[in-house]
C-alpha positions as CSV (number, residue, x, y, z in Angstrom):
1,X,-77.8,25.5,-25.6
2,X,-74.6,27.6,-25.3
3,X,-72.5,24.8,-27.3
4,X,-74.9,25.0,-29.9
5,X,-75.2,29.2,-30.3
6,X,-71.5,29.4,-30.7
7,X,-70.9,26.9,-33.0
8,X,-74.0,28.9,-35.3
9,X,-72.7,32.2,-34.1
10,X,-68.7,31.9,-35.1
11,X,-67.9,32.7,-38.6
12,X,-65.0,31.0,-39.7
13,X,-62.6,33.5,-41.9
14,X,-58.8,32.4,-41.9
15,X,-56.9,29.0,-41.8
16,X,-52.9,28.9,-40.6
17,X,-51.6,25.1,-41.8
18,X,-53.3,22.3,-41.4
19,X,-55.9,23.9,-39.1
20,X,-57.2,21.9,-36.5
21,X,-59.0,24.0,-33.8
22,X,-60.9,27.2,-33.8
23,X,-59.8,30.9,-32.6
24,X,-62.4,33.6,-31.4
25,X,-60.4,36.7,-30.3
26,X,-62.2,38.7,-27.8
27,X,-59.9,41.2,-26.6
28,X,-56.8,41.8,-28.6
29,X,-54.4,40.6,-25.3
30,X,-52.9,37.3,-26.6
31,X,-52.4,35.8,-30.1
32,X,-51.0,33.0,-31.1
33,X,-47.9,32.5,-32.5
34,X,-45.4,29.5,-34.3
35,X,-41.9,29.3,-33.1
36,X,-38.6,28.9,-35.5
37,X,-36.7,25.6,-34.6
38,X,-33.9,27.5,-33.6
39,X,-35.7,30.3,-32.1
40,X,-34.8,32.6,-34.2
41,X,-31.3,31.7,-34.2
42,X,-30.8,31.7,-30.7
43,X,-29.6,28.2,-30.6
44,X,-25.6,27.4,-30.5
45,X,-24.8,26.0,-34.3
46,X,-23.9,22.7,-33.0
47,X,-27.1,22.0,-31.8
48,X,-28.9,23.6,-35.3
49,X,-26.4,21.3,-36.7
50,X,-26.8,18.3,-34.8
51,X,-30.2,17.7,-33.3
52,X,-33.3,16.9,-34.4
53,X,-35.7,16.3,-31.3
54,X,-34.6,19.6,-29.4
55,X,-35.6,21.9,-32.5
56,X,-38.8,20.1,-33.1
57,X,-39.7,20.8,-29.5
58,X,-38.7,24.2,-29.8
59,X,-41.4,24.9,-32.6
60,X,-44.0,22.3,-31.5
61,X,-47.5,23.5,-31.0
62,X,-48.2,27.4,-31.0
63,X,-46.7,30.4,-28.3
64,X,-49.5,31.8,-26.4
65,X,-48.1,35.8,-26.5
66,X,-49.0,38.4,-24.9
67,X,-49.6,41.5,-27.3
68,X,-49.6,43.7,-24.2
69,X,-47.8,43.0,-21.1
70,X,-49.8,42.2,-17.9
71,X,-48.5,43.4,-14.4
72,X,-48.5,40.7,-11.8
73,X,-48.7,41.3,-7.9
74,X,-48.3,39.3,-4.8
75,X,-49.7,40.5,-2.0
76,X,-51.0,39.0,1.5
77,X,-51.3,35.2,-0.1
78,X,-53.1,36.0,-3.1
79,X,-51.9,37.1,-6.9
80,X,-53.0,40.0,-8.9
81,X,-52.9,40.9,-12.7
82,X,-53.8,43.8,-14.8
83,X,-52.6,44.9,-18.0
84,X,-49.7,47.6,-17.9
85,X,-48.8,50.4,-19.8
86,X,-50.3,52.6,-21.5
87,X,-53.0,50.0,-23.4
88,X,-54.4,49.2,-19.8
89,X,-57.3,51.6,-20.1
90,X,-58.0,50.4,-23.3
91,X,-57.9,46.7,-22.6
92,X,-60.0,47.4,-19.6
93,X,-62.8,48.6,-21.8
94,X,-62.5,46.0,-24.1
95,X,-62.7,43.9,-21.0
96,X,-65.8,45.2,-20.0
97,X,-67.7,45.6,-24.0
98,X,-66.6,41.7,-24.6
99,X,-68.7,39.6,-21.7
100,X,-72.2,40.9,-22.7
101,X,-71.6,40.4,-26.3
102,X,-69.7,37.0,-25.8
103,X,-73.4,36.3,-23.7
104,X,-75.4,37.5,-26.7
105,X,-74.2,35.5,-29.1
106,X,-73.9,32.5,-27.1
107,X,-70.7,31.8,-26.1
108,X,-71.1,31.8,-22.6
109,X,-74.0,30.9,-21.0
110,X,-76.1,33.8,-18.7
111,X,-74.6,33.8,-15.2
112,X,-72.5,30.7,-16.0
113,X,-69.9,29.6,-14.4
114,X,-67.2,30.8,-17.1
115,X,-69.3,34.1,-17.2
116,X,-69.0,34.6,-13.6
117,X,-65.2,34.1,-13.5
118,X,-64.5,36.4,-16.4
119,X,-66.9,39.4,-15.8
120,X,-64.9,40.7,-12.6
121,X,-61.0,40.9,-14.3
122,X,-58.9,38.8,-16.6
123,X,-56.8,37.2,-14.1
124,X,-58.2,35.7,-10.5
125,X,-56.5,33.7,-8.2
126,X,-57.2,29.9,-7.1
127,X,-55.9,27.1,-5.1
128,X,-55.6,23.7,-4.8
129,X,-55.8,22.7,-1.5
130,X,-53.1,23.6,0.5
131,X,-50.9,24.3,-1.8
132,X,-49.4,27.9,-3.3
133,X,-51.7,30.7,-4.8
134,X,-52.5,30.2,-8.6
135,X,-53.2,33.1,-10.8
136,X,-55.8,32.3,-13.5
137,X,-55.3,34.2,-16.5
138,X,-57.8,34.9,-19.3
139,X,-56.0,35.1,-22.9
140,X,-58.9,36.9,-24.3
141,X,-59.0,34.5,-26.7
142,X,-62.1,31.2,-26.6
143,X,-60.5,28.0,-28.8
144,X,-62.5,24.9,-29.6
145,X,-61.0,21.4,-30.8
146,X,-62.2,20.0,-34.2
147,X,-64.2,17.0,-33.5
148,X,-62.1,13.9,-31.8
149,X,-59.1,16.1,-30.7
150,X,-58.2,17.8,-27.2
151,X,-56.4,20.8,-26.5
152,X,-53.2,20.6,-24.5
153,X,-52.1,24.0,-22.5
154,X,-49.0,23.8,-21.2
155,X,-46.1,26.2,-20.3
156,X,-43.7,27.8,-23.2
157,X,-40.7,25.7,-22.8
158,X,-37.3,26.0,-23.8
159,X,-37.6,30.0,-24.1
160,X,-39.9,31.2,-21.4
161,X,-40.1,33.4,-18.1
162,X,-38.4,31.1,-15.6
163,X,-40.2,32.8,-12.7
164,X,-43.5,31.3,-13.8
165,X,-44.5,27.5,-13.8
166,X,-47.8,26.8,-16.1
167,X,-50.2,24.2,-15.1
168,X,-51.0,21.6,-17.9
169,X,-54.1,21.3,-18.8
170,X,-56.5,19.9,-21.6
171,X,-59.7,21.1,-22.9
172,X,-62.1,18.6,-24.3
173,X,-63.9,18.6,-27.5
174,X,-67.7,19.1,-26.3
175,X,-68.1,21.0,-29.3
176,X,-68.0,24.3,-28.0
177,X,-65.7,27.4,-27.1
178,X,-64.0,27.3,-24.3
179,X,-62.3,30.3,-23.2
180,X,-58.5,30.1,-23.0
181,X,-57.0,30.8,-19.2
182,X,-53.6,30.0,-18.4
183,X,-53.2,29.0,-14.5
184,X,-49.7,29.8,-13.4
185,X,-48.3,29.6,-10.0
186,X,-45.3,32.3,-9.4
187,X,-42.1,31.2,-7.9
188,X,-40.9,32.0,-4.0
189,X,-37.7,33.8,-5.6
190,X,-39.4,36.2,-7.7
191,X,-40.3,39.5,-6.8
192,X,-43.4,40.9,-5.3
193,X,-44.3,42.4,-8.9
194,X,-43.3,41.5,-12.1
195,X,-44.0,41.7,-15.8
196,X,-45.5,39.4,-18.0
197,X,-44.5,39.6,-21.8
198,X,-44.4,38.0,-24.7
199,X,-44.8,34.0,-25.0
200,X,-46.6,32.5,-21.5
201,X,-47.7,29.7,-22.9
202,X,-48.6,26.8,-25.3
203,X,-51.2,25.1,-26.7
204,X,-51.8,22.1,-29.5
205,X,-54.1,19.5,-30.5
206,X,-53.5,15.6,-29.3
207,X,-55.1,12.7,-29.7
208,X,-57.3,11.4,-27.2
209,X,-57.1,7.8,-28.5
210,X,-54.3,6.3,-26.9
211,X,-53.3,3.3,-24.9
212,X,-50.2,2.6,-23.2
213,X,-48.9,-1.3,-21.8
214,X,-45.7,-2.0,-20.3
215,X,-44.0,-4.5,-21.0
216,X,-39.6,-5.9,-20.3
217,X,-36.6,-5.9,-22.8
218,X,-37.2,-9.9,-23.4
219,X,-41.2,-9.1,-24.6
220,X,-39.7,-6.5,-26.9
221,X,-36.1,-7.7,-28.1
222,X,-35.7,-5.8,-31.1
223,X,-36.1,-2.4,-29.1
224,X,-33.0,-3.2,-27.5
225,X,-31.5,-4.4,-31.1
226,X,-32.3,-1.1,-32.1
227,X,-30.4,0.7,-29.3
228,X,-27.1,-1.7,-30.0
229,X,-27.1,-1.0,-33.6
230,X,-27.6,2.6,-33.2
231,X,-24.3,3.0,-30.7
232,X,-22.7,0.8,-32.4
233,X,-18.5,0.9,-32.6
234,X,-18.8,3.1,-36.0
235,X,-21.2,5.3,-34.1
236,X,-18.8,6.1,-31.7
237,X,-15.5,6.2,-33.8
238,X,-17.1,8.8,-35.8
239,X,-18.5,11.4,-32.7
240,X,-14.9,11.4,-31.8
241,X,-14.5,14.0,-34.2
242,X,-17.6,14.9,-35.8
243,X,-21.3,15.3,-35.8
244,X,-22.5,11.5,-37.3
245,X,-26.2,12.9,-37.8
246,X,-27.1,9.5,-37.3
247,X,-30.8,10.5,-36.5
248,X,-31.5,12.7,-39.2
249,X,-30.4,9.8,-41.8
250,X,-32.8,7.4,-39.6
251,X,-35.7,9.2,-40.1
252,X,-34.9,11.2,-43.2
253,X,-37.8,10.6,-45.4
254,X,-40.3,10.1,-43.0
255,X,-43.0,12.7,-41.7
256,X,-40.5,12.7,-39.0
257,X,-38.1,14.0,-41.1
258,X,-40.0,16.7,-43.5
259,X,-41.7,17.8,-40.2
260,X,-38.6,19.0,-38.5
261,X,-38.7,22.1,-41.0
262,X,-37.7,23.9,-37.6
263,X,-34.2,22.7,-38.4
264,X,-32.6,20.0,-36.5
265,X,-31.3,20.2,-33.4
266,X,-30.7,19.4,-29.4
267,X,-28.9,20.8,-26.6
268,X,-25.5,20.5,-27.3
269,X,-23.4,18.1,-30.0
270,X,-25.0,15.8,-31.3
271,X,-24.0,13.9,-28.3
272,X,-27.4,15.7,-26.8
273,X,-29.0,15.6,-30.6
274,X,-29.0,12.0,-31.4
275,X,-28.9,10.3,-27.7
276,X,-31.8,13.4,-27.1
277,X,-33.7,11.9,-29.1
278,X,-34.1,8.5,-27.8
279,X,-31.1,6.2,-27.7
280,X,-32.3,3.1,-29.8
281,X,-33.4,2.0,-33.4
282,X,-32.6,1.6,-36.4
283,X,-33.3,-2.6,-37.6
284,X,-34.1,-3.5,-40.3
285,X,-37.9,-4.4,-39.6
286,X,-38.1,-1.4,-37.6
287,X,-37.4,1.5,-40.2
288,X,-39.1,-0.7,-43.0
289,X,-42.6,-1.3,-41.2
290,X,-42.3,2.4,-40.0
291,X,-41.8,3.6,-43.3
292,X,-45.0,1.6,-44.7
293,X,-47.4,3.4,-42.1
294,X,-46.1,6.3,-42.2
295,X,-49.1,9.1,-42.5
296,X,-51.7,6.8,-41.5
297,X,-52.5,7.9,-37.9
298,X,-54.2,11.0,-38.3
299,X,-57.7,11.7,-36.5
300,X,-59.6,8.6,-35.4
301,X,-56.7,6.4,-36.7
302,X,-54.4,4.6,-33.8
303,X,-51.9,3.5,-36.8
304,X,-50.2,0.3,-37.3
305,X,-53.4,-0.2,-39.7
306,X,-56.0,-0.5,-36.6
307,X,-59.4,1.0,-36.1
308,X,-59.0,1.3,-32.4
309,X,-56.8,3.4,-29.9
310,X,-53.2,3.9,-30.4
311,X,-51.2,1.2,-28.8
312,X,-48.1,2.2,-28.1
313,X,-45.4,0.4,-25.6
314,X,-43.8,1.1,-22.9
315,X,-40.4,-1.4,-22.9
316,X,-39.0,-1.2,-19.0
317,X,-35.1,-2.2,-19.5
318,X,-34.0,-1.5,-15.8
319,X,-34.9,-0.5,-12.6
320,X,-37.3,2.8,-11.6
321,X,-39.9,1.9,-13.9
322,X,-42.3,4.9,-15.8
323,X,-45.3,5.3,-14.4
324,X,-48.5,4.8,-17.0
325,X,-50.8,7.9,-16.1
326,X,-53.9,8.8,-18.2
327,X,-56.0,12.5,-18.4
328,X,-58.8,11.8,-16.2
329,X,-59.8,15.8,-16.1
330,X,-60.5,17.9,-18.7
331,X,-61.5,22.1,-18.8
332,X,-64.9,22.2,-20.8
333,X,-67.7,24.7,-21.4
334,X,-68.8,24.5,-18.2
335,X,-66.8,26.4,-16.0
336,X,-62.9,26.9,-15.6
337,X,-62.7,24.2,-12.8
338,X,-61.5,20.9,-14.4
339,X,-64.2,18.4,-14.8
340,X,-64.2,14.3,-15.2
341,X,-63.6,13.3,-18.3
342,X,-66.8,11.3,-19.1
343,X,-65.6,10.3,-22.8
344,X,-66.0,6.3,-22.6
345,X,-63.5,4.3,-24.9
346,X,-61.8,7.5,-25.6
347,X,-58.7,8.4,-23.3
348,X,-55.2,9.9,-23.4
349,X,-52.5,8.3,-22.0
350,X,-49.0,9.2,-21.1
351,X,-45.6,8.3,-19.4
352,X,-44.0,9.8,-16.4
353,X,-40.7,9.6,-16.1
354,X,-38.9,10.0,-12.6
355,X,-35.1,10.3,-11.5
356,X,-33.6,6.7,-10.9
357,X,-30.4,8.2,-8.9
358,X,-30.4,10.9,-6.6
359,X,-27.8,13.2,-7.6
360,X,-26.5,17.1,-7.4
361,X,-24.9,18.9,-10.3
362,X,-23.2,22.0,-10.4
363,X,-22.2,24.3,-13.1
364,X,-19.0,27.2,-12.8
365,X,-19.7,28.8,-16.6
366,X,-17.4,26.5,-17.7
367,X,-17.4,22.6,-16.4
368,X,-20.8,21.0,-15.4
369,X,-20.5,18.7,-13.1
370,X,-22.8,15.8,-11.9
371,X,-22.2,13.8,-8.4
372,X,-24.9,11.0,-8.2
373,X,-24.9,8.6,-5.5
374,X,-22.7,6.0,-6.6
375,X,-23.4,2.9,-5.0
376,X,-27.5,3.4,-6.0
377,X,-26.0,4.2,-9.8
378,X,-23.5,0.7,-9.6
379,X,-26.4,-1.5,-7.9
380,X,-28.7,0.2,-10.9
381,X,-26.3,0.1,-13.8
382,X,-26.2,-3.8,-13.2
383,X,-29.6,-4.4,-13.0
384,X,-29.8,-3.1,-16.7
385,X,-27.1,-5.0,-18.1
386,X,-28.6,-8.4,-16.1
387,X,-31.9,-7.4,-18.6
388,X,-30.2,-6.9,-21.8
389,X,-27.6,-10.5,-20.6
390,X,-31.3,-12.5,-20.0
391,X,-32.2,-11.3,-23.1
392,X,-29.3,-11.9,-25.2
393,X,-27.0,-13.4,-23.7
394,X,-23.2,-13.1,-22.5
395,X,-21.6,-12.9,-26.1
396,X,-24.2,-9.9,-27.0
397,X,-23.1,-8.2,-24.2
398,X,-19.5,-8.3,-25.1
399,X,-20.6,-7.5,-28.5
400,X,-22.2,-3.9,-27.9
401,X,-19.9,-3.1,-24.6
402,X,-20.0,0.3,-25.6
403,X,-23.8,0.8,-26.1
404,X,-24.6,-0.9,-22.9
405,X,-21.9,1.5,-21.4
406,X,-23.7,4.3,-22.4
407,X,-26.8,3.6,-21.5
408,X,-26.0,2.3,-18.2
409,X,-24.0,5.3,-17.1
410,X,-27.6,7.2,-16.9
411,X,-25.7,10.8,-17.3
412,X,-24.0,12.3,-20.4
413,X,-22.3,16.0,-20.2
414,X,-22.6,18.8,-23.0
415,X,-19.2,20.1,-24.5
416,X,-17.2,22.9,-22.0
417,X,-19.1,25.8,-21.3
418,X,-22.8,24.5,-21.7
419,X,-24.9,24.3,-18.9
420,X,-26.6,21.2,-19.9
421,X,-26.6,17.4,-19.7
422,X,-29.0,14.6,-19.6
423,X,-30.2,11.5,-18.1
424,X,-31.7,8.3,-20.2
425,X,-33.9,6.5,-18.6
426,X,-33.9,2.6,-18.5
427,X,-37.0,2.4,-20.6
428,X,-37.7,2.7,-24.3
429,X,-40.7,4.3,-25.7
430,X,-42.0,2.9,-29.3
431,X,-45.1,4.3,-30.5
432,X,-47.2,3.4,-34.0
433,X,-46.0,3.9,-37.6
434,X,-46.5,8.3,-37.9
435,X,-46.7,9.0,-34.1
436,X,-43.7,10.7,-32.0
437,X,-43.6,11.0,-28.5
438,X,-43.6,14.6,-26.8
439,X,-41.0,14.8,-24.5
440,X,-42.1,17.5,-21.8
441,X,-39.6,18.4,-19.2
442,X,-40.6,19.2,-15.6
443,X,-39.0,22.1,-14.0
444,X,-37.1,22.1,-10.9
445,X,-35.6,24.4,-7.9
446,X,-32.4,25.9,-10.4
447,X,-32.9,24.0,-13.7
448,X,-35.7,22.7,-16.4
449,X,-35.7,19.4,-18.3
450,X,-36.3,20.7,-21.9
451,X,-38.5,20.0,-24.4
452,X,-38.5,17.5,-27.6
453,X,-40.3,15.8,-30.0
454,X,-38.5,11.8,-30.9
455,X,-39.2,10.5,-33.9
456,X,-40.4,7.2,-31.8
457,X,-41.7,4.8,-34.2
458,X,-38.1,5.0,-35.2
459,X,-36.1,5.9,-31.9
460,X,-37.1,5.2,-28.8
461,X,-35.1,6.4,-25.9
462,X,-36.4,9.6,-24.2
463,X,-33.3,10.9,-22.4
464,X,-34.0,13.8,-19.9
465,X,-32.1,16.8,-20.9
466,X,-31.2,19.5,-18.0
467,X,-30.6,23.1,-18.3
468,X,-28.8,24.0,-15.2
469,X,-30.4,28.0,-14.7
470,X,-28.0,28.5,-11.1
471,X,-24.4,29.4,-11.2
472,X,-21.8,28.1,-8.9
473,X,-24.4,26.7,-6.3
474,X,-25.4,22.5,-6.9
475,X,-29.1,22.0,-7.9
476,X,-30.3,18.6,-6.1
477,X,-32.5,15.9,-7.7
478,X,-33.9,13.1,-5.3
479,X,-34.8,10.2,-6.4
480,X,-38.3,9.6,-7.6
481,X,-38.4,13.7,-8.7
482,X,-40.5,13.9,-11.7
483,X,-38.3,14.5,-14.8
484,X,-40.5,14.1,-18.0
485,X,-44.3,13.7,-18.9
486,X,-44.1,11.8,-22.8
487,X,-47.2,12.1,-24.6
488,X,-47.6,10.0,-28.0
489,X,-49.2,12.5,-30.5
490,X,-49.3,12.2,-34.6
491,X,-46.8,13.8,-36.7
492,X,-49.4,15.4,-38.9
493,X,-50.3,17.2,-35.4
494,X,-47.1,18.8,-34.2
495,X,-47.1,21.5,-37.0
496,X,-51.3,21.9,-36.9
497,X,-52.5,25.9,-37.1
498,X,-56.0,27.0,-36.5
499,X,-58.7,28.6,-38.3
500,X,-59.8,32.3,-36.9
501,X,-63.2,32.8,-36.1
502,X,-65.2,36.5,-35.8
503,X,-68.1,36.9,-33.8
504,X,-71.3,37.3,-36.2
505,X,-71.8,40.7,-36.0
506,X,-67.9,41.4,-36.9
């Protein structure tokens, strides 16, 4: 069996971290890289000063990057890639040497479907029904998940080639090596031929043991506690003037805290650091039972002490409720085509998160400005302070004016001169003692929602943060446009590495 000759055939050589997946380089094209929090200092100092969540999704997982750049080409509905420069005749021919030995040694199976697909180029287009051209491209590079993780691909985030959208995608642990592709569409504005270079991707381990239930703000009272003490009056008497690193003192100590190594920042202030990374918690009970568990979900552990899945909540505080998705495809040894995951017991599931209000925002270089539809924000904005009045009642609401304020306002600018802002959705995300939530922006026509990792067994808000890319020109966002995709994944996991592996006869 093919799993079976490349688990005997791969020699294990190297481990980077905490290694939890397996690396066969076939070609030399991509390797895998870690990021710096602030990407190597590319970050404005308020936001390496001030937030946590954005840095940690700067660094999370590892850059798929391109040691040689790959020329693609539209041309009559279809994409084309090839390496460029002058390494293409080179890479060709280590193209055409790896497939027979990759056969040999068993890492593809004979006229397989994975053999077929690679043998003719690295890149080859696809489509999904009746939708744009995809351009499948082979990393050169076969990975394989220890056992009871997946493999999330995903685009690189935060610090990528904007004229590229990656497809997400997870490859199962069936106990083989799967070879790496990443399936990217190109966007209508960019040319006819362009470069690829450097980082085109990501990938990480998750957790496929994970279970999601919704549930309102009067199931799940002390989540909105936790917002109200947070933004509380001291909160905001101190951001008048300052960064109140409020976050990093919540979950200093924690894995949440020694993990963000990256350094510690958002996009903008700590106005986009803190509220970036989820606008609720703190209590009492909260930080003291998160504290106790912390480290205990690691593989095959769901935390909170359980032997079963995850269970992490999903606490709907206003209108537009997330949607509770789960991975019901997977990419195995079979063949590049996703497949049904046919794992029992064992799932993944995740929160989508979609625009409440519809609403344009435009940015000169120097103001940022966001219209929404006003009467659908007011007719919104009650319907979350009705939930936290049912809740708690009139006197808490008169209490905590200023945290229900700015929650219910749904958008918060960046400083002057920034081209960002975000939106917090009327939901709160809390996840097990040692689990955080991935926080995975979805791109749209002249801006992306940014990455972040939130610490959310301590915070759990999941604000939306917007990087406007046009100038002077208003990007639109209807209502119902997908904004985030929040996946709950252990601590111990957003830092993991990988072990090399050489074929045998290397």
């Amino acid at each position: 069996m093919a799993a079976a000759a490349a688990a005997a055939a791969a020699v294990v050589v190297a481990a980077a971290g905490d290694a939890r997946f397996e690396v066969l380089d076939a070609l030399g094209l991509c390797r895998l890289t870690r990021r710096t929090g602030d990407l190597d200092g590319a970050v404005p100092l308020r936001v390496a000063k001030a937030c946590v969540p954005l840095l940690e999704g700067n660094a999370f997982g590892l850059q798929i990057t391109l040691a040689r750049p790959i020329e693609v080409r539209r041309r009559l509905g279809s994409l084309r890639a090839e390496p460029a420069g002058e390494h293409r005749e080179a890479l060709v021919r280590a193209h055409r040497a790896a497939l027979p030995r990759l056969v040999s040694q068993g890492f593809l199976a004979p006229e397989g479907a994975w053999h077929r697909a690679l043998r003719g180029s690295l890149a080859w287009t696809c489509r999904k029904g009746l939708g744009p051209p995809r351009l499948r491209l082979w990393t050169g590079l076969l990975v394989r998940p220890d056992p009871g993780l997946w493999l999330r691909v995903a685009g690189a985030a935060n610090r990528r080639n904007a004229l590229i959208e990656v497809s997400e995608a997870y490859l199962a642990d069936d106990g083989a090596f799967v070879p790496l592709v990443v399936e990217l569409r190109v966007r209508d504005e960019a040319p006819q031929s362009l470069q690829l270079e450097g980082e085109i991707g990501c990938i990480a381990p998750v957790l496929p043991d994970v279970q999601i239930e919704a549930c309102s703000l009067a199931e799940a009272p002390e989540v909105g506690r936790a917002h109200t003490e947070f933004y509380d009056a001291k909160y905001f008497a101190v951001k008048k003037g300052q960064v109140t690193r409020k976050y990093r003192r919540l979950v200093a100590g924690t894995a949440g805290g020694r993990n963000a190594g990256a350094g510690e920042g958002s996009t903008g202030e700590e106005t986009a650091g803190e509220r970036r990374a989820g606008e609720g918690s703190t209590g009492e009970e909260t930080a003291g039972e998160r504290r106790a568990g912390e480290g205990n979900a690691g593989e095959g552990s769901a935390g909170e002490g359980s032997a079963g899945p995850a269970r992490v909540r999903l606490v709907v505080a206003g209108p537009a409720a997330p949607e509770i998705t789960e991975v019901t495809e997977v990419t195995t040894a079979a063949g590049p085509d996703p497949v049904p995951w046919r794992g029992g017991a064992r799932r993944l599931a995740s929160i989508v998160v979609r625009n409440a209000v519809p609403f344009r925002a435009t940015f000169d270089g120097n103001t940022l400005a966001v219209a929404p539809e006003a009467p659908r924000l007011a007719d919104a904005a009650a319907a979350v302070e009705r939930s936290f009045a049912q809740t708690f009642g009139d006197e808490f609401i008169s209490a905590n004016r200023g945290a229900l304020w700015y929650l219910t306002k749904y958008f918060t600018p960046h400083p002057p001169g920034e081209p960002h802002f975000f939106v917090k959705p009327w939901a709160f995300t809390r996840t097990p003692p040692g689990w955080s939530s991935l926080l995975d922006g979805v791109n749209g026509d002249g801006y992306d929602v940014m990455r972040g990792v939130v610490a959310t067994d301590a915070f759990f808000a999941t604000p939306a943060v917007f990087h406007v890319r046009r100038l002077g020109a208003p990007i639109e966002v209807p209502e119902g446009a997908e904004l985030l995709r929040i996946v709950p994944i252990p601590r111990e996991l957003l830092r993991a590495g990988f072990r090399e592996a050489r074929f045998l006869d290397a």
